[in-house]
N, C-alpha and C positions, 0 to 999 in steps of 0.2 A: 504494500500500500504506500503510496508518496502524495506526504504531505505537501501543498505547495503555500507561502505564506506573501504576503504582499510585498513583507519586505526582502524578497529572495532569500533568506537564513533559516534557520531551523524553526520550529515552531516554541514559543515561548510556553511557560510553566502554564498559563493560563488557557490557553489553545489545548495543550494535551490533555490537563484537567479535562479541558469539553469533551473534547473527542471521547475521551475515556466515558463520562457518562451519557454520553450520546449512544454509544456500544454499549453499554451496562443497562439502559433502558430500554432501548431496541429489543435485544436478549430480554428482556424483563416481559415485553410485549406480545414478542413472539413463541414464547416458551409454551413447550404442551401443559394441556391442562396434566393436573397430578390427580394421581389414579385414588382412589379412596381407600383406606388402609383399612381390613378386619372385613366381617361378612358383614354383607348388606345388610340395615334394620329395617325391621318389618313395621309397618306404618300401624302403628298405635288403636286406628278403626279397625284396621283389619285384622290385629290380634285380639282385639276384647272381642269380635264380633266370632271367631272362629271361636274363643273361648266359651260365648253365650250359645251357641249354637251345641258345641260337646255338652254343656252343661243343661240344657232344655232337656235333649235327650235320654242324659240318664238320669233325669226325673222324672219322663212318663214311662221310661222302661219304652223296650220292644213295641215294633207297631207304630200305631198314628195315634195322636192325644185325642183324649176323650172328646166327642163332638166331632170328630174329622174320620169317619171310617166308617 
């Protein structure tokens, strides 16, 4: 990569500063998303409602609740 600076000499403390975080932002922008770490969690409705459903069941027992059959 070649820096070019107005005043034809190397680039001052303050140019490479930029550059540097110009690049370090860049990278910051374009970096892949980050993968989610551990198992997926099960979304809160749809664990109490699995829950409530096991649990209707084995209080009418076997079969279809009273009135439904």
């Amino acid at each position: 990569m070649e820096i070019r600076t107005g005043n034809g000499g190397p680039p001052s403390e303050a140019e490479g500063a930029a550059i540097a975080a110009a690049l370090e932002r860049f990278l910051a922008d374009t970096a892949p998303a980050l993968l989610p770490t551990g198992p997926p969690k099960m979304d809160p409705w749809l664990r109490q409602a699995l829950i409530d459903g096991v649990s209707a069941k084995e209080e009418f027992g076997p079969g279809n609740p009273p009135g439904f059959g």
